[in-house]
C-alpha positions, 0 to 999 in steps of 0.5 A: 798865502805867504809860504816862506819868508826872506831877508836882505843883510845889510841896512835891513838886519845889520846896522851896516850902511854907515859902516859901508858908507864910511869904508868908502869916504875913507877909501875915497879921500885917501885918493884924493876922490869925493864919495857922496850919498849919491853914491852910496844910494846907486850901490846898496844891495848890488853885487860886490863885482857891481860896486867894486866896478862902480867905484873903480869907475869913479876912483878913474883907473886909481885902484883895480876892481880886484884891490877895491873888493879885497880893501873895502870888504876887509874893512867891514870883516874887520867890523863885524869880527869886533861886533854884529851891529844888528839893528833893533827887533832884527834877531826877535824877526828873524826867530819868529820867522823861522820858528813859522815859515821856511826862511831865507836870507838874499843879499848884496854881501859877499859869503865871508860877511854873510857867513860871519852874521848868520853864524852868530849864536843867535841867528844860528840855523835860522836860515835854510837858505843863504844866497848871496848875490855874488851867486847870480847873474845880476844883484839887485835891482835884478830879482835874481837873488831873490828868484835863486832862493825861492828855487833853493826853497822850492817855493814859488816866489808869488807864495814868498815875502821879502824884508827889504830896506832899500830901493834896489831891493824893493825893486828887486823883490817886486821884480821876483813877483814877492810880497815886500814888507819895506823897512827904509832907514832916512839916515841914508836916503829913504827910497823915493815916494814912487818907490816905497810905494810898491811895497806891499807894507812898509814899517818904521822898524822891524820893532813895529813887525808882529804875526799881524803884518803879515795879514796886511798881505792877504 
């Protein structure tokens, strides 16, 4: 029985992984460095300190962790400040959820971002739980983010179910012992067959969820 329900931010509610992807690339090109796909697949919904090493890694010693944070989490501040790109059906789900269940958000994001979606009008007390996977030993594919909240809810993670669009995350949530409702976006890589077919129901679009999916879940 599904007791609590919980979302990842960033592809999942926000349109935000083009916005990501291209802070990168431009970060990138400006040293003279290629940022592909590839790399944006190995950083989705990890922590801000896993993808500022990842990519001062691959800038080889161009720019510090520290700079790379404070560069490409400023470039999506400035983003959202203009405009929340939610993707469609995001706010009605969120509603819905936390009208019926105790619901969460679990994210990559550093706070300063999350902080900025969440106090949208209309997401506005949705959420009584906010985690951030800064908080944690380790972002996703690791399940703490998710197991963190469960804990802050007091609800076993067996009686949650999880919003997640990437591979790091379905891996993640599966890994916390959650139901997954996976919700890929092609235009950055869906995850591979093998993975989405851990989840436990996978949507189109967060238009395609009503009350009924989460029968599907038993």
């Amino acid at each position: 029985m599904i007791k609590a329900i919980l979302f990842d931010l960033d592809g999942l509610l926000i349109d935000s992984e083009g916005s990501w992807h291209q802070s990168r690339i431009q970060i990138f090109k400006e040293a003279g460095k290629i940022w592909d796909l590839e790399d944006h697949k190995a950083v989705v919904g990890t922590s801000t300190n896993h993808w500022a090493n990842y990519m001062a890694k691959r800038l080889g010693g161009n720019m510090s962790v520290a700079q790379l944070q404070t560069l490409t989490i400023g470039k999506m501040e400035a983003i959202y400040r203009r405009s929340i790109p939610f993707l469609p059906g995001a706010v009605q789900v969120v509603q819905f959820a936390s009208a019926h269940y105790p619901t969460g958000l679990a994210s990559g994001s550093p706070h300063q971002l999350i902080d900025l979606v969440t106090s949208e009008p209309r997401l506005k007390d949705c959420f009584q739980v906010i985690v951030s996977a800064d908080e944690v030993a380790a972002g996703k594919p690791a399940p703490d983010v998710y197991l963190e909240a469960a804990r802050r809810m007091g609800i076993e993670p067996q009686a949650c179910v999880c919003f997640e669009d990437s591979a790091n995350g379905i891996r993640a949530g599966k890994a916390a012992g959650m139901k997954v409702i996976a919700v890929p976006d092609a235009r950055y890589g869906s995850p591979a067959d093998e993975v989405l077919a851990m989840a436990d129901v996978v949507l189109n679009s967060l238009t395609e969820f009503s009350a009924d999916t989460l029968q599907l879940l038993g």
